[in-house]
N, C-alpha and C positions, 0 to 999 in steps of 0.2 A: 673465334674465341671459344674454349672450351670450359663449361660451369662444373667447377667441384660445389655448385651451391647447394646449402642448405636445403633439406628435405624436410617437412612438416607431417607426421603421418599419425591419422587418428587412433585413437589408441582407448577408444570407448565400450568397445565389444570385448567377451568372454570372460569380464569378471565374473565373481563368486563373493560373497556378501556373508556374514553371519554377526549376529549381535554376543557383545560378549564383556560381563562386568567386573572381568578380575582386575587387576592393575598390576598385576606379574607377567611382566614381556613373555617371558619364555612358555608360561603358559597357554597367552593370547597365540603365541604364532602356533603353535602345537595342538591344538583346536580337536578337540573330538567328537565336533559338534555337525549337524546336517547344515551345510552350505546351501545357503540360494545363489541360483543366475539374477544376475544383475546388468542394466545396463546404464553406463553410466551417460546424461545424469540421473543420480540416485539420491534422497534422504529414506531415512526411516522414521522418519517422521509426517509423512504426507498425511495419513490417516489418524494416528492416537492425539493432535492437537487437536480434534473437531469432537472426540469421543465426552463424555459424562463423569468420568474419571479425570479429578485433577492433577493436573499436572500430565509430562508427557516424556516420553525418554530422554532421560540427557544421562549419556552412557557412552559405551564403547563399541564403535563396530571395526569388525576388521573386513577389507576389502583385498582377496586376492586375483592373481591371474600368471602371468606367464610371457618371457619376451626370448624369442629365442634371434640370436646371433649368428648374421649369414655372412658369406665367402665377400657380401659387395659392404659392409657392414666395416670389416676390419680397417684401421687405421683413421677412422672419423672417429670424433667427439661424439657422443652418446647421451642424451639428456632428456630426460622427463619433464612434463612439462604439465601441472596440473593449474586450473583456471580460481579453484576454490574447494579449500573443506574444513567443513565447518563442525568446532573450530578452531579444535589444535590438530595436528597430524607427524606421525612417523612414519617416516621411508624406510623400508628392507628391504633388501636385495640380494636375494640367498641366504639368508639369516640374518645380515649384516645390517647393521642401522648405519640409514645413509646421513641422513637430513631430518631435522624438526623444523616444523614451521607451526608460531605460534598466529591464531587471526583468521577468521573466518569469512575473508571478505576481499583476499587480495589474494594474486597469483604468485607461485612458488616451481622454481627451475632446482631439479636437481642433478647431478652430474652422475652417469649411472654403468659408462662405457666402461671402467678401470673392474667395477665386481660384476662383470659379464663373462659368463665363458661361452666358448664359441663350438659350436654344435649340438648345444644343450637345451632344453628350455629352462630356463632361468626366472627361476622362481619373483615374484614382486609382489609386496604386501603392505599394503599401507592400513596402519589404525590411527582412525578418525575418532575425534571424543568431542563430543559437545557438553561434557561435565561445567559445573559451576567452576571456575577458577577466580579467585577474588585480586589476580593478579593481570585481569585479562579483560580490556572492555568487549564488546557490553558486558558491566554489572548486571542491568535493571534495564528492561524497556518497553513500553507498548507494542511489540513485536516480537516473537516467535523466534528464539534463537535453535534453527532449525541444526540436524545433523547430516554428516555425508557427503561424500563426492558427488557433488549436487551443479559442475560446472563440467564444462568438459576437460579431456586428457588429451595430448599429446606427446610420443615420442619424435626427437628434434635430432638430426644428424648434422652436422657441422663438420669442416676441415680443420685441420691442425690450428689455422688461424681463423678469426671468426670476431662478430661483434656479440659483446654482452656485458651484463651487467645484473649477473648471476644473482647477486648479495640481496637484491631487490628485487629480482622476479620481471626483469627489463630484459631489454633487448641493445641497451647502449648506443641508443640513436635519440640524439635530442636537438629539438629544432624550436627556433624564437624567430619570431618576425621584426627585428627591433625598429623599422621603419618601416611605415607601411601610407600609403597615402594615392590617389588615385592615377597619381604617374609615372610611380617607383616604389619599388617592393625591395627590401635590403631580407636575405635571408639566412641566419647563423643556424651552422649546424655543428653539434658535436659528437663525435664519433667515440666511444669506448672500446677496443680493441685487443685481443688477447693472442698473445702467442707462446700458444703450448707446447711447440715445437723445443728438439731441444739445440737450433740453431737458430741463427739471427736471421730476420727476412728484410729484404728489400722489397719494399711494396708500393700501389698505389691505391689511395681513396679517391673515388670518385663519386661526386654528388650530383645529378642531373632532375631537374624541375619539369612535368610534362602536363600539359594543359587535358583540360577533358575528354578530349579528344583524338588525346595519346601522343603528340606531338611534343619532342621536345624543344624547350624555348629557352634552358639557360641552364650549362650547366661548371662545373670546377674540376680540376684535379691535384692531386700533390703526392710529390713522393715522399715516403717514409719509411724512417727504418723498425726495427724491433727485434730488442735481442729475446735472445733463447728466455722462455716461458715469463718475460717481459708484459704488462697490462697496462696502456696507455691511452689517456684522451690526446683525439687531436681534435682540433675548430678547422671549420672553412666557411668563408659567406659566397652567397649568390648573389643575382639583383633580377628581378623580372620590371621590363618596361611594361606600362598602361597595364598594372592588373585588373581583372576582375573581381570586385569585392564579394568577400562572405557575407550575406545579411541572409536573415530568413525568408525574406523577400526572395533574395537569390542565391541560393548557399553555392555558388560556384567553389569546388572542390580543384583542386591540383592534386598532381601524385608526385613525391619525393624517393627519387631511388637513390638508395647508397648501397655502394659497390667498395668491396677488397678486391683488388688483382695483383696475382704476383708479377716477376720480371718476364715469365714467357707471356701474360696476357691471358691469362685462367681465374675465371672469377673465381674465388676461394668463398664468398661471401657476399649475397644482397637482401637488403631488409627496404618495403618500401612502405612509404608511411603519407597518410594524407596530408596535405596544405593548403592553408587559406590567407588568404590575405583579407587584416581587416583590423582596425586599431578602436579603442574602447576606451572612455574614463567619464566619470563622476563631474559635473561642471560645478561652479562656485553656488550653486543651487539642489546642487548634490542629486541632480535629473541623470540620468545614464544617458550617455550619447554611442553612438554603435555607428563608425564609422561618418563622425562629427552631425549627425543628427539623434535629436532626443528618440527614445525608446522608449516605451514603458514595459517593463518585464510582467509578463500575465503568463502563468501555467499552473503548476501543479508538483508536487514533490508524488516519489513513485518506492512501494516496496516491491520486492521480485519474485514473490509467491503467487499461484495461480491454483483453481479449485479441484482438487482432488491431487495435487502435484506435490505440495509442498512447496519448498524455494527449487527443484530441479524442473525445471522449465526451458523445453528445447527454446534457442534463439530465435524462430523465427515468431512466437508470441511471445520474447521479449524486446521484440523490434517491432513488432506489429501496436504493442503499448507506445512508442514514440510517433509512429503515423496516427493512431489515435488523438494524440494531445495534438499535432499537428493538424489534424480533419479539426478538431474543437477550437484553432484558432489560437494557440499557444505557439510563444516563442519561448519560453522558459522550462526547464527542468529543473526539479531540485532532486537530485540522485540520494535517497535519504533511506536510511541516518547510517550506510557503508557505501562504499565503493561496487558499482553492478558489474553482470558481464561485459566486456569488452562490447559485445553487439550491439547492447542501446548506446553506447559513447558512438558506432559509426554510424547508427543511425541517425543520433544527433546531429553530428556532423555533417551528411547527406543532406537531411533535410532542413537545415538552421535552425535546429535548436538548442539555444542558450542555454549551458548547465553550471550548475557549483556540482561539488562531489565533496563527502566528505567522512571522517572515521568516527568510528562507533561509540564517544566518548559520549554515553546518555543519563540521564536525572544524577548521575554518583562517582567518584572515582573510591580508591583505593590509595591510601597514602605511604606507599612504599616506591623504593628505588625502583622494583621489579615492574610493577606497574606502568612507572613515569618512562623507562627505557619500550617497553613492549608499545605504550601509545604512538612515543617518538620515530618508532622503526615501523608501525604501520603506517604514520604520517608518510615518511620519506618513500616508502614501498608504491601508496598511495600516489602520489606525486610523479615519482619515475616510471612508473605504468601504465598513466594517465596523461601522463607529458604532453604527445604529441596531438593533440584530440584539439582541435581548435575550437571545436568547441566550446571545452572549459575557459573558463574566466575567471570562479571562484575556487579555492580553497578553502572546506569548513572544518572543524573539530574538536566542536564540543557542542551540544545542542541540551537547553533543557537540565543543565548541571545542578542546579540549585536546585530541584523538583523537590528533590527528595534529599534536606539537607539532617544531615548527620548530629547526634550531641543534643537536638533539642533542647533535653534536661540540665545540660551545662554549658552554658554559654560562654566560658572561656574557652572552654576546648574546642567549643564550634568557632570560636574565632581562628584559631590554630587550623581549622579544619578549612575552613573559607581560605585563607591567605595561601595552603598548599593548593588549592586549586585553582587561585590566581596564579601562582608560581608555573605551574603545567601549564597554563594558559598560554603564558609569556615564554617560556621555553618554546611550545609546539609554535608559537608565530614568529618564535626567531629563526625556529626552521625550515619555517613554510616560505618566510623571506628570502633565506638562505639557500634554497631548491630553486627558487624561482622567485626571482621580485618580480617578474611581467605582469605577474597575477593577483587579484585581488584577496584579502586573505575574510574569513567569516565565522564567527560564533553565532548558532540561535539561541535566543533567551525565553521563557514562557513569561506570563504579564508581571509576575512581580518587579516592578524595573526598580524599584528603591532599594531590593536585596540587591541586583546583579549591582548596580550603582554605589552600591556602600560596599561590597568584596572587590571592584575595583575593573570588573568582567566588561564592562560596558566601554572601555578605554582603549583595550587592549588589539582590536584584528582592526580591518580597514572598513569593514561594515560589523551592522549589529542589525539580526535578523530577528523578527521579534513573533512569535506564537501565539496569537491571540484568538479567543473565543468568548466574550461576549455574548449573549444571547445563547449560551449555550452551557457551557458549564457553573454559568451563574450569568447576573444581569440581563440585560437586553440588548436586543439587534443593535441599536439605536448606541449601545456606551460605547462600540467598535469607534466611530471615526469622531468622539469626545478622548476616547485613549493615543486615538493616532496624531492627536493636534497635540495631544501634553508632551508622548515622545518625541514629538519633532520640537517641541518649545526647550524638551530640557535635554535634547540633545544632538542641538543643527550640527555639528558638526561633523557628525557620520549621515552617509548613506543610511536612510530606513526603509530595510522590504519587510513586509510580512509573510515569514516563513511559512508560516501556518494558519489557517483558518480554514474551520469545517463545522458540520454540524448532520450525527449520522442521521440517514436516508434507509430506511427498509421498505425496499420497493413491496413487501407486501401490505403496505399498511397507509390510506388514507383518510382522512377525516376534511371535515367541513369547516371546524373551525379547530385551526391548528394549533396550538401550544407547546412552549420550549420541551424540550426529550419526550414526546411523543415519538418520534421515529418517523413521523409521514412523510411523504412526499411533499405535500403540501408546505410544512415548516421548512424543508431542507430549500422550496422554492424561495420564501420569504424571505429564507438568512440569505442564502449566497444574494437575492438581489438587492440586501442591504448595506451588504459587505462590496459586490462589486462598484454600489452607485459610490458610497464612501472612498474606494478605491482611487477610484477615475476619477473623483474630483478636486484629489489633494494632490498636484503637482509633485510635494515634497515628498511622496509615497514612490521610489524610484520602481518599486515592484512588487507584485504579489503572486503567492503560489499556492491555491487551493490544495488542502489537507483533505483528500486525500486521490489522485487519478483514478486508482483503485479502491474498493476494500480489499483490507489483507488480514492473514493470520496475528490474532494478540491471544494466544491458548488463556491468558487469565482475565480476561473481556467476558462478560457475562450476557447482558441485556437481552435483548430482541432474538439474537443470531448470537447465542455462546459462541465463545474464542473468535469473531470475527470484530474488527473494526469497520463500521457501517458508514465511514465520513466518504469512501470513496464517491467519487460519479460515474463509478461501472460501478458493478460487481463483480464477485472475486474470481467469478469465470465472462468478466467483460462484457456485458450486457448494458448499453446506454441506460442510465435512472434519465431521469427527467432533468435533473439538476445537472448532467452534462448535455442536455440539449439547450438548457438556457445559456449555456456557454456557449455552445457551438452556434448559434442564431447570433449570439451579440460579440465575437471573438475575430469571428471568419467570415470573411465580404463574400461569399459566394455565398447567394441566394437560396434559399431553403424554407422549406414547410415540413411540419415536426407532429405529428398529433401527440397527445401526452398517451403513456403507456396505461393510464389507468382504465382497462379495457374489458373488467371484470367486477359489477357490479351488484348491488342488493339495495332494496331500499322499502319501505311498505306506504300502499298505498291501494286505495279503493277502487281505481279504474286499470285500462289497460295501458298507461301510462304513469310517466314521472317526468318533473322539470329536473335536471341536472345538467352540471355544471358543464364545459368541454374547456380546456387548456388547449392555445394551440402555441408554440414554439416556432419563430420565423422572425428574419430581417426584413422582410418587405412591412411595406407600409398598412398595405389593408388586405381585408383575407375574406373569401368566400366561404360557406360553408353548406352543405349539403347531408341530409340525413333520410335515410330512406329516399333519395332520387329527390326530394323535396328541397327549394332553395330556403335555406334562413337567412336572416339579416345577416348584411355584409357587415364586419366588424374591425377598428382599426387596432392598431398592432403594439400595444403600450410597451416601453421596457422590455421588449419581447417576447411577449405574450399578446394573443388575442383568445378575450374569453367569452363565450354564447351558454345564458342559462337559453336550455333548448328543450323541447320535448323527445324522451328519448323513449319508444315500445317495449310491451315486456316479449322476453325473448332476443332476437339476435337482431342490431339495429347496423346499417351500412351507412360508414360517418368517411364524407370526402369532402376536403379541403384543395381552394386553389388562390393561386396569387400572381400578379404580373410585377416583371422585373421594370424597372425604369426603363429598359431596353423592350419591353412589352415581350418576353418569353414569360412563357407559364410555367408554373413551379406547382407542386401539389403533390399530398399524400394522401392515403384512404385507409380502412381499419373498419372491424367488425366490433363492436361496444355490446356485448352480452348482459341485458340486464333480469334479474330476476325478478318478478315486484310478487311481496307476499302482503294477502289484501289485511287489512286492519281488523276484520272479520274473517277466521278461518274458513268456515263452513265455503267457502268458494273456492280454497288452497287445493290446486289436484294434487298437492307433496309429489308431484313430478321430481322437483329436488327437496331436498330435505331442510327443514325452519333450524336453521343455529345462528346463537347469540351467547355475545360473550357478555359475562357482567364485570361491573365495576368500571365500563370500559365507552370513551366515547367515538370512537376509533371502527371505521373496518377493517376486515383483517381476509387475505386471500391467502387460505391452506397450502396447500402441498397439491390438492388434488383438483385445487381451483374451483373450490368453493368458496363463497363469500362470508364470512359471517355479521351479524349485522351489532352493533352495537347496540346496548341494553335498552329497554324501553319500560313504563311504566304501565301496570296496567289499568284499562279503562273498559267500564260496561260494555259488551258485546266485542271485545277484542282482546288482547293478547297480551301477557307481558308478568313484572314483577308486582307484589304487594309487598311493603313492608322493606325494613332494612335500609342500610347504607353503602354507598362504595367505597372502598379502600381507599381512604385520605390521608396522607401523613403532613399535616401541615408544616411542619417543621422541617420536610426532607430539603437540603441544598439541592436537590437536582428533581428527581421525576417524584411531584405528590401520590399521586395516584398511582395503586397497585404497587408492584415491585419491580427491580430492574435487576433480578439474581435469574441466574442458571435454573430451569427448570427440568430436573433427570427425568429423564425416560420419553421424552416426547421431542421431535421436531417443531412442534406448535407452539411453541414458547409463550409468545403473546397471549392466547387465550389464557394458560394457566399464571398469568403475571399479574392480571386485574382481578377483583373479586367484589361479590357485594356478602359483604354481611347480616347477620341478623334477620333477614328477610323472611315473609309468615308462609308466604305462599306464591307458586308460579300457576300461571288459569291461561290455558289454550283453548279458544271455543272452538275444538276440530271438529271434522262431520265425525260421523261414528264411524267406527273400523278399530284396526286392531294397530298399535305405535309400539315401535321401536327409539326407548328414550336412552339415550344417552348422555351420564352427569359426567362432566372434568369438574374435578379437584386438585385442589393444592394447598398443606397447609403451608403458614409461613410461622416464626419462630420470632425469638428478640433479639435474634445474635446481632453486632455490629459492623458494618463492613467499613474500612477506611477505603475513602474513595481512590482508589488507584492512579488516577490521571486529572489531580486536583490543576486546570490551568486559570486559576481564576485570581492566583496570587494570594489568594485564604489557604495557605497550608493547615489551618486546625477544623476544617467540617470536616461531619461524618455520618455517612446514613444510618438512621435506626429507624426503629419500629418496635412495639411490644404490645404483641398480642398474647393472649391465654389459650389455653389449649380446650377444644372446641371437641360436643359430642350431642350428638343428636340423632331425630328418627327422620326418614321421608313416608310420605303418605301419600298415594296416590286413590284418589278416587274413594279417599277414608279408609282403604285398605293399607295396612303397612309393610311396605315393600323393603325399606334397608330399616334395619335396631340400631341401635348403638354404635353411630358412625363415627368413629375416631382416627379421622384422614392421616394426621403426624405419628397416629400410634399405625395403622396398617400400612402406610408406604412410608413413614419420613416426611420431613419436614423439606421446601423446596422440590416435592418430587410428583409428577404426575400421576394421578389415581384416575380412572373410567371403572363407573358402576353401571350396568348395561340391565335395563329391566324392560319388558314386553308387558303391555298392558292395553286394554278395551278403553274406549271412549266412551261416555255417557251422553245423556240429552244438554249435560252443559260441557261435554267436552273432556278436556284432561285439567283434571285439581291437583296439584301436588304444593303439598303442606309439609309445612317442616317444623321439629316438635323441640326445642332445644333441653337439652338434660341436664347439660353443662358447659357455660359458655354461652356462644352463639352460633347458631346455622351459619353455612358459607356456601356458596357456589363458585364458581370459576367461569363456565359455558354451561351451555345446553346444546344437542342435537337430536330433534323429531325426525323420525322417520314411518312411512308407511308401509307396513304390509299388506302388502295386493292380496 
C-alpha cells in the first residue's frame, strides 16, 4: 500500500520579528525597521510585564520568514498551521492577505498552497496584535494578556483529498464513546472530508482501534463516494470487547487511526488520535462517579506562563506542569481561564488527569453583536480542537462575569446589562450542547452567589463552579466551609466544585505567628489546611481545585512580587512552596518525607543557640528527627505535618529526618538550616554578616542575596533596636493593615520597603567600636486610592486607603548630623525606593541615631549595619 499521507513539518525556525504601532497594512508589511531573529515560540512580552513601568506592550508585531516550493511540493494541499497568537493575527503571503483569526488561545489552519509560487522563496508575514479590542474576550483579567507567536508553527501537506475542518482549526476527526462499560466499548466516529479535486472519488474510510501495545483489536471500513471539490461527514462505530478503563489510577490509553484510501489502495490520508474508554455522571447526591465509582476531583487550575518566558514556553515544561500536579496527588485540572497547548491535553490524557477547559470570557463582556459572535466561534473552535482528548469532561465559558459589573450608577441599565449576559450565557450552553451533549457544560462564579442568583447565571450550564476565598480577601479560614453548606442548601441541584481557592504564598517571607495577607508560608499553610479539611468532609463538595498550580504573570498585581500572582504552590519558575508539599504528603499514597524550605534563618539571642520551630511534610505516621547527628524526640505526623520546637546552632545546622512505611521501608530527607543568631548585646556581634531589620514589620524576609532580615524589635538597655514611634497601621484597610501592599519602584526588595514605622525618636545599636557602613531604605507613601482589583469577597464597594502627610526631617548619628532635610516623596517619589548610604565611628555607647522631625513625622522602612574591617 503506497501513503500520499500527510506530512507535518515544523516550521519554527528563521523567523524575523520587529515591533511595529502603525495600523496601516501597507506600511506594516514595508517595514524599514532593523528586524530581530526570532524563534518561534516567541512573545515580546516576556520581560516589560515584570519591569516598574505600568502597563506593558499591547501593540503590533510583525513576524516574517520565508517558504520556498519544491518539485516534491507541487500538486498537494499546502497549509499553515499555527498553535496560537496572541491575540488577533493576519496571514500574508506575498503581499496577499490570507486569513484573520480573531482569539488568542486556539489554533488557526490556513490554506497557503494556491499564493505559492514554485521556485521562489515566498514570502510569509503574519501581524500579531495584542491591542485592547472591546470586541474580543478577555476584556479584563488577573492575567497577563501576553503578545506573539507564542505556540508552535507548522506547515501541513495534504493530497487532493484529505480530513479537516479548516473553519475551526481541526482536523475533522471526532470520536464519542456512547457506551462504555467493562465488557463493551461502542465507539462513534465522525470523519469530515474534503475533496478538492476537480473529479469525483470513490473512496474508502477506514477506522482501526489499537491497544498499547500497538495491536490492532477492532477495526471498520466503508465505501464512499465524493464529488468534485464536495466536503462531507461520514459516521462509523466500533465496539471493543473487555476494555481497559481510563481512570487515573490507570489511564489506559488506545490509539485511533483513521485512514482515506483511494480505489488503487493509497492512503491519501491518516490522522490518529487517542482513546479511552470510561463513562462519567453526577449521582442523585450530585458525587462524581468515574467509571461508576465516586471520585472526589482534587487539583489545581493552571496558567501557561513560566519565568523569564512569558506565555512561549517550549512543551516539554508545559507537560512537565501536568506530572507535577500528578506527583502532588491530583486528579483534576482546571485548564484556566483559555484553552492551552495541545501538550498538557496529551499529557492529561497519558497520565489521567481529569480536565474542564474553557474561553476567556472574564469579570466583563461587551454588549455587541460582534462580540457575542467572536465568543460563540471561540466556544465552537474550543470544542472541535479539544474534542478528542478524553480527558476533557467539562466545557466552561464564563468565569468570574459579574466581578466587575458595569452601570453601577444606574441601575436600570445594569439590569439591561446583567440579562445580556444571561442571554450569552444561554446561547454559549446551547452550543456547547450542540457540539457535544456527552459533556458536561460549566460557568465559574466568584462568592457573590445572590448577584449570580438574581441575573439568573446560576441556572443555566450543568455545574456551577464557585471561586471562593475566605480567609483571604476578607473574613476567615473558618467562613469557607459555612459558605460551602449555604451553597449546597440553596442550590442541591447542581454539582458544586470549587473552582478556586488560594491564598498568596511568597516563599520569601516567614513569620511565627501568621496573619491574613501577610504572604508567609506559614498562613498559605493554615489556609490550604483549612480549606482541604473543609473540602474532604462535605460529600456534596463533588471537587476542588487550588488557585493556583503555579504563580503566573498578572502585570497589574502589585504586592510582595509586582505583576506576579503569589496563590501558586510553585513558583513561576516551579519551585515546590511548602503549600504543595502539603498536598503532595496528603494527596498521593506514596510515602514521603518533606523538610519545609524554610532553611535560611535569623533570630536574636544571648547564647550560641536558638529553640525554633521545624515543619516536616509526610504521610507516614511518625517521624524521626536528627539535628547535628544528635537524635530529638520522635514526633507524630498531624494533618501532615510533624512539628519539633528543637535547638537549632548559630551557623550551619545538618537537619535529617526519617520514617518507616507500614511495609517498614525507610523514607527520609536531610537539609542544611543556616541560622544566624545576633546576640541581644552587640558588643559580642563579629558583623561576619551584617544586622538588618525591617520596621513596621512582623515578618522575616529572605533578600535576593539570602540574607535574613529580622523583623523590628524594640529597644532595651544594653541591646538593640527602636525608641519611639509606630508601625504602619491602617485599621480600616479591607485586606493587609499593616504597611502597604503597592508596587515598590526601583527595588527587587519589595517587602522591606512595604512596612514602616513612623515617628520614631531614635535607633541605639551597642556595637563594639569600629568604623559601620549604615544603610537607610525608604519609601514614602502618599493618600492616593487604589480599587481593589480582585475584590472575591462579594463586597464589590471596598477600597484601600491611607492618608498620610508629607514627612521631612534630619538623621543624627552619634549627635553629628549626617542627612538635613529628608524629603523621601520630594527626592525619589512617592511608592519608590530610596537608600541613604552613610559611614560612620562607633562610640563607648555604640551607634545613636536620632531623628529630628521638621515636618511631619520621621519614617524608616529597614536598616542595614555593616562592618568595616
Amino acid at each position: 500500500m503506497f501513503s500520499q499521507n500527510r506530512k507535518v513539518i515544523p516550521y519554527n525556525s528563521g523567523w524575523s520579528f520587529v515591533k511595529d504601532s502603525s495600523n496601516n497594512l501597507s506600511s506594516i508589511v514595508n517595514l524599514n525597521k532593523p528586524w530581530q531573529k526570532v524563534r518561534i515560540p516567541h512573545t515580546w512580552n516576556a520581560y516589560d510585564v515584570m519591569d516598574d513601568t505600568p502597563g506593558y506592550y499591547r501593540g503590533t508585531g510583525v513576524y516574517k520568514n520565508t517558504i520556498h516550493l519544491n518539485d516534491l511540493s507541487v500538486g498537494k494541499r499546502i497549509f499553515l498551521q499555527f498553535e496560537a497568537a496572541g491575540q488577533e493575527a493576519q496571514l500574508l503571503i506575498n503581499r496577499q492577505q490570507i486569513k484573520d483569526h480573531k482569539g488568542g488561545y486556539t489554533q488557526f489552519i490556513a490554506e497557503i498552497g494556491p499564493f505559492l509560487q514554485k521556485g521562489k522563496d515566498n514570502e510569509v508575514i503574519l501581524i500579531v496584535t495584542n491591542k485592547f479590542n472591546e470586541n474580543l474576550p478577555p476584556l479584563s483579567a488577573d492575567f497577563t494578556f501576553f503578545g506573539g507567536l507564542y505556540r508552535k508553527i507548522a506547515i501541513i501537506e495534504t493530497s487532493e483529498t484529505y480530513f479537516e475542518d479548516h473553519n475551526f482549526g481541526a482536523n475533522g476527526i471526532y470520536i464519542t464513546t456512547p457506551k462504555v462499560d467493562s465488557s463493551q466499548a461502542k465507539v462513534n466516529v465522525v470523519a469530515q472530508i474534503k475533496n478538492s479535486s476537480n473529479q469525483q472519488k470513490e473512496l474508502k474510510l477506514r477506522n482501526a482501534i489499537y491497544s498499547r501495545e500497538g495491536i490492532e483489536i477492532s477495526f471498520s471500513e466503508t465505501r464512499i463516494l465524493l464529488k468534485q471539490n464536495e466536503t462531507k461527514r461520514f459516521e462509523q462505530a466500533l465496539e471493543v470487547k473487555n476494555p481497559r478503563l481510563w481512570s487515573p489510577q490507570s489511564p489506559n490509553l488506545y490509539r485511533l487511526k483513521t485512514q482515506l484510501i483511494d480505489s488503487d489502495g493509497n492512503v491519501l490520508d491518516e490522522i490518529n488520535n487517542p482513546l479511552a474508554f470510561r463513562w462519567y455522571f453526577f449521582n442523585e447526591d450530585k458525587v462524581f462517579l468515574l467509571n461508576g465509582k465516586p471520585l472526589k476531583l482534587i487539583g489545581a487550575s493552571r496558567h501557561q506562563d513560566f519565568k523569564n518566558m512569558g506565555n512561549a514556553v517550549p512543551d516539554d515544561l508545559q507537560i512537565e506542569d501536568v506530572s507535577l500536579l500528578k506527583e502532588m496527588g491530583g486528579n483534576f485540572l482546571r485548564v484556566a481561564h483559555y484553552p492551552q497547548t495541545k501538550s498538557v491535553l496529551e499529557a492529561c490524557d497519558s497520565l489521567g488527569i481529569i480536565t474542564s477547559i474553557e474561553i476567556p470570557i472574564v469579570n466583563e463582556i461587551t454588549e455587541s453583536e460582534e462580540f457575542t459572535q467572536n465568543s460563540l466561534h471561540m466556544q465552537q473552535e474550543m470544542i472541535r480542537q479539544y474534542y478528542n482528548h478524553p480527558s476533557v469532561v467539562i466545557w466552561g465559558y464564563m468565569n468570574e462575569v459579574l466581578l466587575r459589573p458595569k452601570f453601577n450608577n444606574n441601575k436600570e441599565r445594569q439590569k439591561i446589562y446583567f440579562e445580556n449576559i444571561r442571554i450569552l450565557a444561554q446561547k454559549l450552553e446551547n452550543l456547547t450542547k450542540k457540539e457535544d451533549p456527552s459533556r458536561f457544560t460549566m460557568i465559574a462564579h466568584h462568592g457573590n452567589f445572590n448577584l449570580y442568583n438574581q441575573v439568573g447565571l446560576n441556572h443555566i450550564s450543568d455545574i456551577v463552579g464557585w471561586n471562593l476565598y475566605p480567609g483571604w480577601y476578607g473574613g476567615k479560614i473558618e467562613d469557607f466551609g459555612r459558605q460551602l453548606d449555604q451553597i449546597h442548601k440553596d442550590l442541591k441541584e447542581k454539582p458544586l466544585l470549587v473552582t478556586e481557592y488560594g491564598a498568596d504564598v511568597d516563599p520569601r517571607i516567614n513569620v511565627a505567628n501568621p496573619i491574613r495577607f501577610d504572604k508567609s508560608i506559614e498562613y498559605g499553610i493554615a489556609y490550604h489546611q483549612g480549606y482541604i479539611k473543609d473540602i474532604l468532609s462535605r460529600p456534596f463538595v463533588a471537587g476542588a481545585m487550588a488557585w493556583n498550580l503555579a504563580d503566573f504573570s498578572s502585570e497589574t498585581r502589585e504586592e510582595t512580587m509586582p505583576h506576579i500572582n503569589n496563590k501558586g504552590l510553585l513558583t513561576l519558575d516551579r519551585q515546590a512552596k511548602d503549600t504543595y508539599w502539603l498536598y503532595r504528603t496528603r494527596f498521593n499514597d506514596k510515602p514521603i518525607v518533606k523538610i519545609s524550605n524554610w532553611i535560611n534563618r535569623a533570630t536574636v539571642s544571648d547564647t550560641n543557640f536558638s529553640v525554633q520551630s521545624i515543619n516536616v511534610y509526610s504521610n507516614l505516621n511518625k517521624l524521626e528527627l536528627f539535628v547535628n547527628d544528635k537524635t530529638v524526640e520522635a514526633a507524630t505526623v498531624n494533618d501532615n505535618i510533624a512539628n519539633w520546637k528543637t535547638t537549632l546552632l548559630n551557623g550551619k545546622n545538618k537537619v535529617l529526618v526519617r520514617g518507616y512505611s507500614n511495609g517498614g521501608q525507610l523514607f527520609a530527607d536531610s537539609t542544611t538550616i543556616v541560622l544566624n543568631l545576633l546576640p541581644a548585646s552587640l558588643k559580642s556581634y563579629d558583623f561576619r554578616k551584617p544586622l538588618l531589620m525591617s520596621f513596621g514589620d512582623t515578618r522575616s524576609y529572605t533578600d535576593t542575596l539570602g540574607y535574613v532580615w529580622l523583623p523590628e524589635k524594640e529597644f532595651a538597655f544594653g541591646s538593640w533596636g527602636y525608641v519611639g514611634g509606630k508601625a504602619l497601621f491602617r485599621e480600616n484597610a479591607p485586606r493587609q493593615k499593616y504597611g502597604v501592599d503597592k508596587n515598590i519602584i526601583g527595588t527587587e526588595e519589595d517587602p522591606l520597603y512595604q512596612t514602616q514605622r513612623m515617628g520614631l525618636n531614635k535607633l541605639i545599636f551597642d556595637v563594639p567600636r569600629g568604623t559601620y557602613h549604615i544603610e537607610f531604605l525608604f519609601a514614602e507613601f502618599n493618600d492616593e486610592q487604589t480599587k481593589l482589583l480582585y475584590n472575591l469577597t462579594g463586597n464589590e464597594n471596598q477600597d484601600e486607603k491611607w492618608n498620610l502627610s508629607e514627612n521631612l526631617f534630619d538623621i543624627k548619628i552619634n549627635g553629628k548630623r549626617v542627612i538635613r532635610d529628608l524629603n523621601v516623596a520630594k527626592e525619589s517619589g512617592y511608592f519608590t525606593a530610596l537608600q541613604k548610604s552613610i559611614t560612620a565611628k562607633s562610640k563607648a555607647k555604640g551607634l545613636i541615631i536620632e531623628f529630628d522631625a521638621q515636618k511631619g513625622e520621621p519614617l524608616i522602612n529597614a536598616i542595614k549595619i555593616s562592618k568595616i574591617k
